[in-house]
Backbone as JSON, one array per atom type, in Angstrom:
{
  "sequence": "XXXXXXXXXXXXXXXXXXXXXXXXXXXXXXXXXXXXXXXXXXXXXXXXXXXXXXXXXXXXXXXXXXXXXXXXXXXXXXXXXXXXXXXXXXXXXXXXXXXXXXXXXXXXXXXXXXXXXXXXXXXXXXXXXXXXXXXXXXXXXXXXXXXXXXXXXXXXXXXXXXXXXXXXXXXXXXXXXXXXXXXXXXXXXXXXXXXXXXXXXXXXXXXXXXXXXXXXXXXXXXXXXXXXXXXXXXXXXXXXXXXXXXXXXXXXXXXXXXXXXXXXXXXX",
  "N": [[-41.46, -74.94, 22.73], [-41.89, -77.32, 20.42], [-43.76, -77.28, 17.86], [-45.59, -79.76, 16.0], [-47.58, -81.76, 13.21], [-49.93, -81.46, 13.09], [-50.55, -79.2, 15.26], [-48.97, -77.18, 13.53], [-51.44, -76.67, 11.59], [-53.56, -76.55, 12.68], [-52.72, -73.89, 13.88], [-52.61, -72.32, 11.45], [-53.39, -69.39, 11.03], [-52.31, -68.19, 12.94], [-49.26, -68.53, 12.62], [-49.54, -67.44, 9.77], [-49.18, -64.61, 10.12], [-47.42, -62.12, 10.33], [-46.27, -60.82, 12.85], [-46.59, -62.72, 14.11], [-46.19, -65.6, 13.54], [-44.4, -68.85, 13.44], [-42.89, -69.09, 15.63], [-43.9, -66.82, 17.69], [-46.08, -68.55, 17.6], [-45.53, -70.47, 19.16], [-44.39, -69.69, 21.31], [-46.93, -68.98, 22.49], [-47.93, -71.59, 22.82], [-46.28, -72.41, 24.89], [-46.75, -70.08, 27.06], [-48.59, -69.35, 30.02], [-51.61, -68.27, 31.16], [-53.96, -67.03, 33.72], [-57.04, -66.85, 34.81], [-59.43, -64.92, 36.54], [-62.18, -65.7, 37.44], [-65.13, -66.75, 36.36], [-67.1, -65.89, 34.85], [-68.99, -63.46, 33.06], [-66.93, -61.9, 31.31], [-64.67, -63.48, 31.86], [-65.34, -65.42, 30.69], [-65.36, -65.14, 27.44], [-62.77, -64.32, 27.55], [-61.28, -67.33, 28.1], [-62.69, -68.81, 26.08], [-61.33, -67.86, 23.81], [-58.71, -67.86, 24.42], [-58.45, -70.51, 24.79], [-58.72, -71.5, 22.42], [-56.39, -70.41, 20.77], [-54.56, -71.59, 21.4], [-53.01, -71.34, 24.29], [-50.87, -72.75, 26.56], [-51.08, -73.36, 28.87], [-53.89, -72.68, 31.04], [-55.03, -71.11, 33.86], [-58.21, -70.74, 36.24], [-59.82, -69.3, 38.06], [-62.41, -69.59, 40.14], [-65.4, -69.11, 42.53], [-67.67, -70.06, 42.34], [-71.04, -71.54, 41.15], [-72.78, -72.32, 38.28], [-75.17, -70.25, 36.97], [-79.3, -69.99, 36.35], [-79.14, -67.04, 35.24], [-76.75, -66.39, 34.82], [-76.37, -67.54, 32.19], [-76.78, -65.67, 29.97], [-75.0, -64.16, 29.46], [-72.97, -65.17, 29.8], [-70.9, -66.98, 28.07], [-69.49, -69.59, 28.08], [-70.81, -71.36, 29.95], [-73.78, -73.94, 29.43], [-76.85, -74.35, 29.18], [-77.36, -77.41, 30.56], [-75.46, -76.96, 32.68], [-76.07, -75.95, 34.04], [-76.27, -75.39, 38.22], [-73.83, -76.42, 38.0], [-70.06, -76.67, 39.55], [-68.25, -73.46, 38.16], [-65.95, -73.38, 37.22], [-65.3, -75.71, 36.85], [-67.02, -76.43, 34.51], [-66.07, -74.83, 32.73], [-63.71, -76.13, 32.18], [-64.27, -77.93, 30.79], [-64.95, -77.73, 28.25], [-62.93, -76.22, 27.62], [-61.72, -78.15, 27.0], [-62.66, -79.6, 25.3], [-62.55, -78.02, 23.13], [-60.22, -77.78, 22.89], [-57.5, -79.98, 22.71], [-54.46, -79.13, 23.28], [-54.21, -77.82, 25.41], [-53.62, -77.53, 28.73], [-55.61, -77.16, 31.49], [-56.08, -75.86, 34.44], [-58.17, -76.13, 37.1], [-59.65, -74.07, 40.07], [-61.79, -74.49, 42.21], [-62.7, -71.97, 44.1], [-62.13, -68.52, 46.08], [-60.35, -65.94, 45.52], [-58.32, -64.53, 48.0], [-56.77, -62.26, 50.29], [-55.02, -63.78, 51.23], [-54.39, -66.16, 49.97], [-53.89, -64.89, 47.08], [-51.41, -64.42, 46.23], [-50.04, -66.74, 46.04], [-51.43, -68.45, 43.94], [-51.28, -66.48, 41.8], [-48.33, -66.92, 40.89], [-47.3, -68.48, 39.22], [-48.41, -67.77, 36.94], [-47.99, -66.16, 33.95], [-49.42, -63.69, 32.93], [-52.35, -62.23, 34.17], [-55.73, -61.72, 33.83], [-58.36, -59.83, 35.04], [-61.49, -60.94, 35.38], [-63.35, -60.06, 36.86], [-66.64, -59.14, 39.37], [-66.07, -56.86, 41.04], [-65.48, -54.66, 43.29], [-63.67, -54.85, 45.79], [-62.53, -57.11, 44.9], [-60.84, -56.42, 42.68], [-59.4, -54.73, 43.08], [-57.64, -56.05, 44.77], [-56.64, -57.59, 43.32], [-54.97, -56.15, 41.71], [-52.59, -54.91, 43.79], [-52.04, -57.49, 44.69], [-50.93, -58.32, 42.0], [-49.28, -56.14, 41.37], [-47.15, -55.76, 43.52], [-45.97, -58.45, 42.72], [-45.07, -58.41, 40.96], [-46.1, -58.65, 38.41], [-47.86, -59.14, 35.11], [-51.26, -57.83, 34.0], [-54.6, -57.81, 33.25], [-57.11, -55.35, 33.92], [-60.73, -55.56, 33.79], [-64.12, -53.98, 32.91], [-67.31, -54.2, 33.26], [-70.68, -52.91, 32.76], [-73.92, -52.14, 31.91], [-74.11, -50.92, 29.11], [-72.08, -50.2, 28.88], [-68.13, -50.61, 28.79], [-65.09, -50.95, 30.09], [-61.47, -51.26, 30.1], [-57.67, -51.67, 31.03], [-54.07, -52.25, 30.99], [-51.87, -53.26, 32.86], [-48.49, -53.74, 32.96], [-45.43, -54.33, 35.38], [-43.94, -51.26, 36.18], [-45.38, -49.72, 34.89], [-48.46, -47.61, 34.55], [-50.8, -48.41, 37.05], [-54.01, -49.94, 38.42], [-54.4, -48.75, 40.6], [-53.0, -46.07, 40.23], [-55.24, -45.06, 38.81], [-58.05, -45.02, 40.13], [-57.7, -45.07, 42.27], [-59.02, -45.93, 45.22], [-61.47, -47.69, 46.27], [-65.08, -46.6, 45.89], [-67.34, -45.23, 47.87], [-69.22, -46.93, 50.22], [-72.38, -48.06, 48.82], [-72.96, -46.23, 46.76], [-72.51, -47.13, 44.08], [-73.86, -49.28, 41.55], [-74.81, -52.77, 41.86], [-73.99, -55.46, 39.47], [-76.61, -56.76, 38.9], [-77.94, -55.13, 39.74], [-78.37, -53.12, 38.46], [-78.1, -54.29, 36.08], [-76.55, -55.59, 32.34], [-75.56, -55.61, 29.2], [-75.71, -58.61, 27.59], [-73.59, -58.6, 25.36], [-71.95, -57.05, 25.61], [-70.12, -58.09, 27.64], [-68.58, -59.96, 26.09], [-67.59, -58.66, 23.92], [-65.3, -56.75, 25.96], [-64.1, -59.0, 26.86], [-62.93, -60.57, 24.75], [-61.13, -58.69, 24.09], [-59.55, -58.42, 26.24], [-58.13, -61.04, 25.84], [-57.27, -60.81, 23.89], [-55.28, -58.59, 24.59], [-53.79, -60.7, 26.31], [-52.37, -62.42, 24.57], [-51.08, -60.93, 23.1], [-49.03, -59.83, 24.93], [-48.02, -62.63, 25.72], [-46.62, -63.11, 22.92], [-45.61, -60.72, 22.55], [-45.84, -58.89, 20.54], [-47.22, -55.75, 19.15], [-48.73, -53.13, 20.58], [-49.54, -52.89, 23.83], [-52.05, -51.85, 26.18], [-51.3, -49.96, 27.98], [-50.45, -47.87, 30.35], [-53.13, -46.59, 28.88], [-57.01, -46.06, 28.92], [-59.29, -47.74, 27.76], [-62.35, -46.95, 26.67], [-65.4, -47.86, 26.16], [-68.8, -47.05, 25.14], [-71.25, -48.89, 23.99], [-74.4, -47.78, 23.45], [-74.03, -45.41, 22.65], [-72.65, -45.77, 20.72], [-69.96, -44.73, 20.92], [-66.45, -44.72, 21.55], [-63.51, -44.93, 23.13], [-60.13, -43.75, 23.63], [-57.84, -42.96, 26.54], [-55.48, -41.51, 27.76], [-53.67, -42.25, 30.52], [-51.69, -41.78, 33.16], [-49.1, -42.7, 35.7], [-49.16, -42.57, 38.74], [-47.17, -41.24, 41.32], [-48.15, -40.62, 43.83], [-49.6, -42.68, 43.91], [-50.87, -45.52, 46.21], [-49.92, -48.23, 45.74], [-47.8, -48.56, 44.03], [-46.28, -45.94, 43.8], [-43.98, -43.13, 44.6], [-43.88, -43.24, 47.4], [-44.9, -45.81, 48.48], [-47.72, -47.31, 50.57], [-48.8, -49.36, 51.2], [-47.58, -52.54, 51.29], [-48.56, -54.67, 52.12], [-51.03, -57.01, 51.62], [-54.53, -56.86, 52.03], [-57.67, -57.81, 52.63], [-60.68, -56.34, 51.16], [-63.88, -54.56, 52.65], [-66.43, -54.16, 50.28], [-69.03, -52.83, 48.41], [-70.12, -54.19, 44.79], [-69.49, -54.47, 41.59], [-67.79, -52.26, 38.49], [-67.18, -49.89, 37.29], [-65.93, -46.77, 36.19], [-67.71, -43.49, 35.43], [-67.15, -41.81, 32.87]],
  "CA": [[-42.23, -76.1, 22.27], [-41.7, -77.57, 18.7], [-45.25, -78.04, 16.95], [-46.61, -80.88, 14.76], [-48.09, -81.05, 11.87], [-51.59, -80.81, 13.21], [-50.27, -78.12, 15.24], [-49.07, -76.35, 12.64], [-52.82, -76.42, 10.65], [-54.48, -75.71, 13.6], [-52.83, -72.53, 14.1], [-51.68, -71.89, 10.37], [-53.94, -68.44, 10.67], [-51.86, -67.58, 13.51], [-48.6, -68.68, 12.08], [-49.06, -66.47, 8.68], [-49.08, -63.16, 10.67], [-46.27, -61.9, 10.03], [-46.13, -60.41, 13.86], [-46.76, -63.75, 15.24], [-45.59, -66.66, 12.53], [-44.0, -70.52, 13.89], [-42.19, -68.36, 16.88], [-44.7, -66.5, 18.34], [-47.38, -69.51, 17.99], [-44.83, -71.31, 20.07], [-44.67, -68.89, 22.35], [-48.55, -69.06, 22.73], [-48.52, -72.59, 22.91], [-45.18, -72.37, 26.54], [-48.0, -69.39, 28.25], [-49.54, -69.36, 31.28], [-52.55, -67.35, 31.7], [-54.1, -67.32, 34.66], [-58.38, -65.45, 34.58], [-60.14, -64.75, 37.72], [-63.71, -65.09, 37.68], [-65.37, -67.77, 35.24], [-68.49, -65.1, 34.42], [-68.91, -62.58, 31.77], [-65.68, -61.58, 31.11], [-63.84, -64.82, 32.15], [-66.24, -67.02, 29.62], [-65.03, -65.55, 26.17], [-61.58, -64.75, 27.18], [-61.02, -68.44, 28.34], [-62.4, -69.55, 25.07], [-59.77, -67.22, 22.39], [-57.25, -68.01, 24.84], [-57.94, -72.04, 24.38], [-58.3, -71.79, 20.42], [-55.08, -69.9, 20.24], [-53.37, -72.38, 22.17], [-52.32, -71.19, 24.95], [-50.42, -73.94, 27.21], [-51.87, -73.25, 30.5], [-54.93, -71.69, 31.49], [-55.49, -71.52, 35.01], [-59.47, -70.68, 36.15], [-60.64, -69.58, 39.8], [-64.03, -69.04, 40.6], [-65.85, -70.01, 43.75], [-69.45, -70.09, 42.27], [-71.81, -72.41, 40.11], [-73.62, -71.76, 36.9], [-77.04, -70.0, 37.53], [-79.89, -69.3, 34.88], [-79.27, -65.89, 35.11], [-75.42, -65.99, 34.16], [-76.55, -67.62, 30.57], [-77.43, -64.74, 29.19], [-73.54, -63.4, 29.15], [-71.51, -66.27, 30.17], [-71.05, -67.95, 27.5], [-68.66, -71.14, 28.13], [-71.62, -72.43, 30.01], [-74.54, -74.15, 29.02], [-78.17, -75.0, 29.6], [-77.12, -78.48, 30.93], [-74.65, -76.79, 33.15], [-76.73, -75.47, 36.22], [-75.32, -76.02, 39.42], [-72.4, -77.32, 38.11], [-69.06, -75.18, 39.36], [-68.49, -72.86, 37.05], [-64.76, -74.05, 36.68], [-66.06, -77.9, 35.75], [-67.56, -75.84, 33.43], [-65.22, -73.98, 32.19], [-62.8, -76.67, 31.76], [-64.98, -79.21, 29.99], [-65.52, -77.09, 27.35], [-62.39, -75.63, 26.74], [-61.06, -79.35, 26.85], [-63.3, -80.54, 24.32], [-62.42, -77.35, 22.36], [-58.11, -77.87, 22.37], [-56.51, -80.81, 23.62], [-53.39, -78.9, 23.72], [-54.63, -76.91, 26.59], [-54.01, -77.6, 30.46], [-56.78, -76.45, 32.19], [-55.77, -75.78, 36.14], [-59.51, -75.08, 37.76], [-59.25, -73.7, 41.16], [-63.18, -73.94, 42.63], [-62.05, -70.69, 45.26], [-62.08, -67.27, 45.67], [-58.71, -65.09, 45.41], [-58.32, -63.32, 49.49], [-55.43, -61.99, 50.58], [-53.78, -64.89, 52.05], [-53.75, -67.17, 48.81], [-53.45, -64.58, 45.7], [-50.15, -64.71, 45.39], [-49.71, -67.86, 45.33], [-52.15, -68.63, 42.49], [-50.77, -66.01, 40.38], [-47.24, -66.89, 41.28], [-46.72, -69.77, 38.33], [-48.57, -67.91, 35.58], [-47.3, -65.36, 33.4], [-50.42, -63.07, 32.88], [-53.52, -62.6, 34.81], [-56.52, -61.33, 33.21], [-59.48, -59.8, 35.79], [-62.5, -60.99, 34.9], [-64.56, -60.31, 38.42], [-67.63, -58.02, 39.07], [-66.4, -56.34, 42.4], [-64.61, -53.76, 43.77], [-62.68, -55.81, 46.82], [-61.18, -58.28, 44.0], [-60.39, -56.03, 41.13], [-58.24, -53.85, 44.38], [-56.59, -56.74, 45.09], [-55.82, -57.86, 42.03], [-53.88, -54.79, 40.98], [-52.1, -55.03, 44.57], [-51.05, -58.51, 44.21], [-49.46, -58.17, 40.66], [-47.93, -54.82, 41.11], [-45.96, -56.44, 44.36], [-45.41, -59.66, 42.37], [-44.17, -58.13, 39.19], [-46.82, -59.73, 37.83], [-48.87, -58.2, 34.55], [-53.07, -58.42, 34.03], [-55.66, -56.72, 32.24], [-58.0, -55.04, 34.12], [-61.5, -55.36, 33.0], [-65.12, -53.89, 34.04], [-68.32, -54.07, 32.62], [-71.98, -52.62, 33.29], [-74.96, -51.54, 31.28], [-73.88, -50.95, 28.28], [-70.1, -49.66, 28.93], [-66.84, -51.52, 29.53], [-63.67, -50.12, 30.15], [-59.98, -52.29, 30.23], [-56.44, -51.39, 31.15], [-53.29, -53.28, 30.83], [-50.34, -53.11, 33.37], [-47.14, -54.51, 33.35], [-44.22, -53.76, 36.35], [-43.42, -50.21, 35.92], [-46.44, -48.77, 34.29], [-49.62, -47.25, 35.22], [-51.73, -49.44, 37.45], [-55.62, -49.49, 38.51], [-54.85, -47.72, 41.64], [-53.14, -44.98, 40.22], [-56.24, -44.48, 38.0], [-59.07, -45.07, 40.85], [-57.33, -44.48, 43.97], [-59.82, -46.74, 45.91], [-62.95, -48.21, 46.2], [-66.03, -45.95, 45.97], [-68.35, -45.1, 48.93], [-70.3, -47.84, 49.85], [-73.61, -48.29, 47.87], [-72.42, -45.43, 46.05], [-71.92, -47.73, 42.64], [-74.81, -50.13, 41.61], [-74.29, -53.97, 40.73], [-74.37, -55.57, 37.81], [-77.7, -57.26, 39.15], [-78.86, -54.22, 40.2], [-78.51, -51.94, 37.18], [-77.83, -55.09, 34.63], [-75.24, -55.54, 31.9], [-76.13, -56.23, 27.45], [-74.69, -59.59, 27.33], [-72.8, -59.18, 23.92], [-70.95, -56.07, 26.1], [-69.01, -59.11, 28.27], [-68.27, -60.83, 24.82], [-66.4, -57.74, 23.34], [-64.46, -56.76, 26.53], [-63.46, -60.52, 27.63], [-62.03, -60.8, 23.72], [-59.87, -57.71, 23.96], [-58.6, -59.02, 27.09], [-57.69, -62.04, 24.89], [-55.92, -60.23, 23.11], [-54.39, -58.56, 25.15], [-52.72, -61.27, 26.5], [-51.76, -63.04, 23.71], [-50.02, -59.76, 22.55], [-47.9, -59.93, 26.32], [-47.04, -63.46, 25.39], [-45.8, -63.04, 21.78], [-44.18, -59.48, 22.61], [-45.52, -58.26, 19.21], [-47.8, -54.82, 19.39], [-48.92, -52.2, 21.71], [-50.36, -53.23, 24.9], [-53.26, -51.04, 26.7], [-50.49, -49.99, 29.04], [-50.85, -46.07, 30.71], [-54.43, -45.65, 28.61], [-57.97, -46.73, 29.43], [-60.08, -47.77, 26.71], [-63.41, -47.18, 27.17], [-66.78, -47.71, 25.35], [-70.04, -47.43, 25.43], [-71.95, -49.18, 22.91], [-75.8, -47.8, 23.43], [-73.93, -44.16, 22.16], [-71.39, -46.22, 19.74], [-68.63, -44.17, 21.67], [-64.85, -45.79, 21.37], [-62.39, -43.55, 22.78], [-58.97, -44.29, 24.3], [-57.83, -42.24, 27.19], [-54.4, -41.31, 28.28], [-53.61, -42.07, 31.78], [-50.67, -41.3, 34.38], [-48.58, -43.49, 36.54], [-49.53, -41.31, 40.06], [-46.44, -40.53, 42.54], [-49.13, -40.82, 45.03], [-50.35, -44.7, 44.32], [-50.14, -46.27, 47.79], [-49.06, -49.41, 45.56], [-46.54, -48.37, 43.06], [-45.84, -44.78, 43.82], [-42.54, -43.17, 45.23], [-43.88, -43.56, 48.77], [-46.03, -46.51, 49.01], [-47.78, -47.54, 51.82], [-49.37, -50.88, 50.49], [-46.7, -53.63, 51.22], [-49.29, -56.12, 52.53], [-52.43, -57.02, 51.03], [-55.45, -56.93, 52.65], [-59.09, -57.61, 51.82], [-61.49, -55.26, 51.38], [-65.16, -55.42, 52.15], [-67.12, -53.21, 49.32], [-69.93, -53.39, 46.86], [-69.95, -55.05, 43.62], [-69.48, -54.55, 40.35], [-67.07, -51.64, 38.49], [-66.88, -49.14, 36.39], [-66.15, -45.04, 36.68], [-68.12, -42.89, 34.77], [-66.05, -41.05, 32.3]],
  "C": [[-42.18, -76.17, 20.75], [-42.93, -77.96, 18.48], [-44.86, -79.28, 16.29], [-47.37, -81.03, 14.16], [-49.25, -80.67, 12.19], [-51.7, -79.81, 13.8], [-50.22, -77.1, 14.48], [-50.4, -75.58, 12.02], [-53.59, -76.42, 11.62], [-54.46, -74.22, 13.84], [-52.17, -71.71, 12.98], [-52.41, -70.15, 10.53], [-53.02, -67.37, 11.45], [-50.01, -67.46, 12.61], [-48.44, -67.68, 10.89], [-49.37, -65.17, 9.17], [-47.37, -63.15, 10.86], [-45.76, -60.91, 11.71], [-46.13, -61.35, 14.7], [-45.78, -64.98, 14.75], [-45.2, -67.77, 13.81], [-43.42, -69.73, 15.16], [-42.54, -67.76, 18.03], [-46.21, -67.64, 18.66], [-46.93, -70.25, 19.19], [-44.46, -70.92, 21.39], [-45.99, -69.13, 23.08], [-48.67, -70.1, 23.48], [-47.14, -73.24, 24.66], [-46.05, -71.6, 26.96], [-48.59, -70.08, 28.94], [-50.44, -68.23, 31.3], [-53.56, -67.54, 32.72], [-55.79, -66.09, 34.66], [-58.98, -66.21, 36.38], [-61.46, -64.32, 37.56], [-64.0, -65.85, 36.44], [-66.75, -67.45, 34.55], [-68.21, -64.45, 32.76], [-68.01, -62.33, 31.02], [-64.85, -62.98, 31.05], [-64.11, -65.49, 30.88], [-65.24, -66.61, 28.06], [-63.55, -65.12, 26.42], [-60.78, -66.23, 27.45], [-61.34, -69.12, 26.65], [-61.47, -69.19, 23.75], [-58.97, -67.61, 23.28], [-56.76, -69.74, 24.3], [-57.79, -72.14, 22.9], [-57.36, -71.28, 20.07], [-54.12, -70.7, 20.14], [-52.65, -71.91, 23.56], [-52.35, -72.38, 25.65], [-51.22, -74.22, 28.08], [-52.86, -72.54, 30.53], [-55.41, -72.0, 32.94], [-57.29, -70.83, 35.02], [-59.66, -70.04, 37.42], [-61.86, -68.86, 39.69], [-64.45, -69.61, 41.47], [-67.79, -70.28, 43.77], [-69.7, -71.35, 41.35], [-72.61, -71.98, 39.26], [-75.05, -71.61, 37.58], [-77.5, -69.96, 36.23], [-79.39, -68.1, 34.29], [-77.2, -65.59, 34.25], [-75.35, -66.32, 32.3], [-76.53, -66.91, 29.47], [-75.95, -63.66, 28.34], [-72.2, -64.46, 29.43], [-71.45, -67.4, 29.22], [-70.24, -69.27, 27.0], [-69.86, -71.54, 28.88], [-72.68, -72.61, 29.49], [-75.79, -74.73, 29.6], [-78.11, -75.79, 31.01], [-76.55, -77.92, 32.4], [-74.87, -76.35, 34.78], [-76.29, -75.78, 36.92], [-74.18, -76.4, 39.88], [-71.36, -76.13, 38.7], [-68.85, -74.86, 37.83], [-66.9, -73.24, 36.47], [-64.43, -74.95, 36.34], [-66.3, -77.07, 34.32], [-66.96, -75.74, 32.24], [-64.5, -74.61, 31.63], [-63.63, -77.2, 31.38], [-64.81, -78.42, 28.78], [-64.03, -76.64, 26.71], [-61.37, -77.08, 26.56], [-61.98, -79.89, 25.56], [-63.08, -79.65, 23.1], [-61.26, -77.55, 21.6], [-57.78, -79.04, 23.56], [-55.27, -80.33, 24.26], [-53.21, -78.06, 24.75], [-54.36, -77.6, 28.29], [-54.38, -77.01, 30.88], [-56.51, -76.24, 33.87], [-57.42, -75.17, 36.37], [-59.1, -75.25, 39.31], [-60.74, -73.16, 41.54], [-62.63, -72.86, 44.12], [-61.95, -69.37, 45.01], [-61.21, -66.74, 45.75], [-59.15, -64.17, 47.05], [-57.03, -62.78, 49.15], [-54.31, -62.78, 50.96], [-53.5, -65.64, 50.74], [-53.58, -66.49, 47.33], [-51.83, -64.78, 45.0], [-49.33, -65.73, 45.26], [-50.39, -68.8, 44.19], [-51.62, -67.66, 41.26], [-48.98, -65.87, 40.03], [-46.7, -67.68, 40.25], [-47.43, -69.2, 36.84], [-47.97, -66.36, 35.23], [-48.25, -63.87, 32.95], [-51.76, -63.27, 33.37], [-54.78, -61.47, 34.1], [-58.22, -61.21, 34.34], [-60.51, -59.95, 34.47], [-63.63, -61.22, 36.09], [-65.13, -59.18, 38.1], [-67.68, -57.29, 40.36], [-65.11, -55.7, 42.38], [-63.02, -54.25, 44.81], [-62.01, -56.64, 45.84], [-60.3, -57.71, 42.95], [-59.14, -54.94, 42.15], [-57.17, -54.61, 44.14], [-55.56, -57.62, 44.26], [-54.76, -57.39, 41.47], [-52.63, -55.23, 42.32], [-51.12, -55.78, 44.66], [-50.17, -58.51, 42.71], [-49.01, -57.0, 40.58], [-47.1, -55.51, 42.44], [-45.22, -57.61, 44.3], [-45.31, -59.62, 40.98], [-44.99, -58.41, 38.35], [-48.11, -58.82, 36.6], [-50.05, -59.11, 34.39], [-53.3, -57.58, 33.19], [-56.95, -56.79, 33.28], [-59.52, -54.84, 33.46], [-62.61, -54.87, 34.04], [-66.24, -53.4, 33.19], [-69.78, -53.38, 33.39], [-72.85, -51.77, 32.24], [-74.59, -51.84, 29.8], [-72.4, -50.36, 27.91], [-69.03, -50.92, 29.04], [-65.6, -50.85, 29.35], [-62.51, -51.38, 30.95], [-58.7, -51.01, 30.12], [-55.57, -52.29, 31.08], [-52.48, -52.78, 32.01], [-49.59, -53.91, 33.41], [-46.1, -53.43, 34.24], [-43.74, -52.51, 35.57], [-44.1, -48.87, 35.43], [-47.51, -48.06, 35.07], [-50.73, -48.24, 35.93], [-53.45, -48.78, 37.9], [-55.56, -48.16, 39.68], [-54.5, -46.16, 41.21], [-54.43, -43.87, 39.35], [-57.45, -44.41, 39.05], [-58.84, -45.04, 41.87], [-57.05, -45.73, 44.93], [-61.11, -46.74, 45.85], [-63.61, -47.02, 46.68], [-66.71, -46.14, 47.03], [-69.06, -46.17, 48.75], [-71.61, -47.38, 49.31], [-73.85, -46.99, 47.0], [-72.82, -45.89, 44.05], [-73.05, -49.26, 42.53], [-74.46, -51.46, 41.25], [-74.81, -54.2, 40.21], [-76.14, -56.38, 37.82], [-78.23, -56.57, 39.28], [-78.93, -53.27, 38.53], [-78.35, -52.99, 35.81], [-76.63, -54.4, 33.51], [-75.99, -55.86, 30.39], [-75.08, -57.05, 27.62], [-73.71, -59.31, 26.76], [-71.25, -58.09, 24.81], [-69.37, -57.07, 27.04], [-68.39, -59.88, 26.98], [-67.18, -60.16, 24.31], [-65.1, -57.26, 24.53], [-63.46, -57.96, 27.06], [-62.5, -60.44, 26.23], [-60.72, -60.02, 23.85], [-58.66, -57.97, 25.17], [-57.85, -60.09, 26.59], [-56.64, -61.67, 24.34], [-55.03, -59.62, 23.67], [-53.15, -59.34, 25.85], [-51.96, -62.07, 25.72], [-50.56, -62.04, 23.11], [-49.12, -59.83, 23.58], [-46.83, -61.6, 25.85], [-46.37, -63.7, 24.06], [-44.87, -62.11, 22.04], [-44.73, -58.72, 20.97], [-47.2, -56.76, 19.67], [-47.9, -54.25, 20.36], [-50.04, -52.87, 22.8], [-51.27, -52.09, 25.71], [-52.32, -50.62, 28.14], [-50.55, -48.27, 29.1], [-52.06, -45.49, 29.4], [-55.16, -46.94, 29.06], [-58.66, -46.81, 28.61], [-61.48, -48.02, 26.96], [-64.52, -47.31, 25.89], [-68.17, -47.86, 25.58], [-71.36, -47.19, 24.01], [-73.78, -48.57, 22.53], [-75.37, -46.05, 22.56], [-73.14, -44.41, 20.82], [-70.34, -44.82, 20.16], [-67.53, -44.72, 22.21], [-64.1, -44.8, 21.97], [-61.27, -44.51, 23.84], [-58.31, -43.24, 25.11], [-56.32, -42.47, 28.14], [-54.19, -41.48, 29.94], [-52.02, -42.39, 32.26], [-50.18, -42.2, 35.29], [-48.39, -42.25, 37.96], [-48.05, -42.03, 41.07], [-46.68, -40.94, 43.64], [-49.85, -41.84, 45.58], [-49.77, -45.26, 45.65], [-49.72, -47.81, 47.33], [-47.8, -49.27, 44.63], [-45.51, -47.23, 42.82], [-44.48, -44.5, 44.69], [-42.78, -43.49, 46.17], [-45.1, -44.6, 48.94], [-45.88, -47.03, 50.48], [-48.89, -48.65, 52.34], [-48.0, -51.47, 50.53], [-47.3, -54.93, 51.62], [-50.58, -56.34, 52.04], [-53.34, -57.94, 52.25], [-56.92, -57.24, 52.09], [-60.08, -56.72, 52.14], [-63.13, -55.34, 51.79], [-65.83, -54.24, 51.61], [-67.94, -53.97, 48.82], [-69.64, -53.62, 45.81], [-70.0, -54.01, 42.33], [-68.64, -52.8, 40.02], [-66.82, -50.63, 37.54], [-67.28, -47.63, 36.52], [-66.66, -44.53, 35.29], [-67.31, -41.79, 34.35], [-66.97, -39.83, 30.96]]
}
């Protein structure tokens, strides 16, 4: 895609990076990114993804704005109650960047239709609060080549991974889903808003870094933090042998859905 001038001075900040410049904006502005889940996570990487430019942004969520999501979701608003949360979602990031196509998809990702929702975009970015989606997530884009950024928030932690085809994926880091009621949700044990704000961005970034090609991607480590200790650390992890989706002998070729409890994150 060739910019124009208002192009240009929209994204001159991006443009004078000398890792990104007229080549990589243009890049930005041909992406597909594709977020699952129009909550905590979803809300602020949907909005760095639209002020960057990216081309496409697809959306799915199968819910509607509550009070209670206000507090961390912040593409919606007041006004917004009831509404789906992917009306939402797109209004907002349409009134933000014209140069944006918004795909909303009011629905939830199963087994039967993931891979054909993440089949047209070029990066998928979890932004759900459950065990059964964040599985299947990994599942579907390690058997459809397909890279994401794992994300997962609670309390005052959040921890993200990156994979792309070849690397370390979620399963070989978590296996499988935890014992039921084992793992509390985010309703049950609560979340500090600002904590979905900082992990949704880095996901941002992360994918903007996949579609330029310029820096290190969160690919075989796990970056975790937890802000109530101010504790940052970044944590080496292993592409497992033994993954029943990516390993020498898998034994994942069909995706299935799972039924588990909500919300995600291992204590490290």
């Amino acid at each position: 895609m060739i910019m124009n001038e208002q192009q240009i001075e929209r994204y001159s900040r991006h443009i004078i990076l000398s890792n990104v410049g007229v080549e990589g904006q243009e890049k930005i502005l041909d992406g597909k990114v594709l977020i699952i889940g129009a909550g905590g996570l979803g809300s602020p990487a949907a909005l760095y993804l639209a002020a960057a430019g990216v081309g496409t942004i697809g959306i799915i969520d199968g819910d509607v704005v509550d009070r209670t999501n206000l507090q961390r979701q912040v593409i919606h608003f007041t006004p917004d109650i009831g509404k789906p949360k992917v009306i939402s979602a797109k209004e907002k990031i349409e009134l933000m960047n014209p140069d944006v196509k918004v795909n909303a998809y009011q629905d939830l990702v199963v087994a039967s239709n993931i891979s054909e929702y993440i089949s047209e975009y070029d990066f998928i970015i979890d932004g759900t609060d459950n065990f059964p989606t964040k599985f299947l997530i990994n599942d579907a884009c390690v058997l459809n080549g397909k890279a994401f950024s794992h994300g997962g928030i609670i309390r005052f932690s959040g921890q993200t991974l990156t994979y792309t085809p070849g690397n370390t994926c979620y399963r070989c880091v978590f296996h499988e889903p935890p014992p039921k009621g084992s793992v509390p949700s985010c309703s049950q044990a609560g979340v500090l808003g600002a904590i979905a704000g900082m992990l949704g961005t880095i996901q941002a970034a992360e994918a903007l870094k996949y579609l330029t090609g310029t820096g290190e991607l969160l690919t075989n480590r796990l970056y975790y933090f937890d802000t109530l200790k101010n504790n940052y650390r970044t944590i080496d992890v292993k592409r497992s042998d033994d993954c029943p989706v990516c390993g020498k002998h898998p034994t994942i070729s069909e995706l299935q859905d799972i039924e588990m409890p909500a919300c995600d994150l291992k204590q490290l």
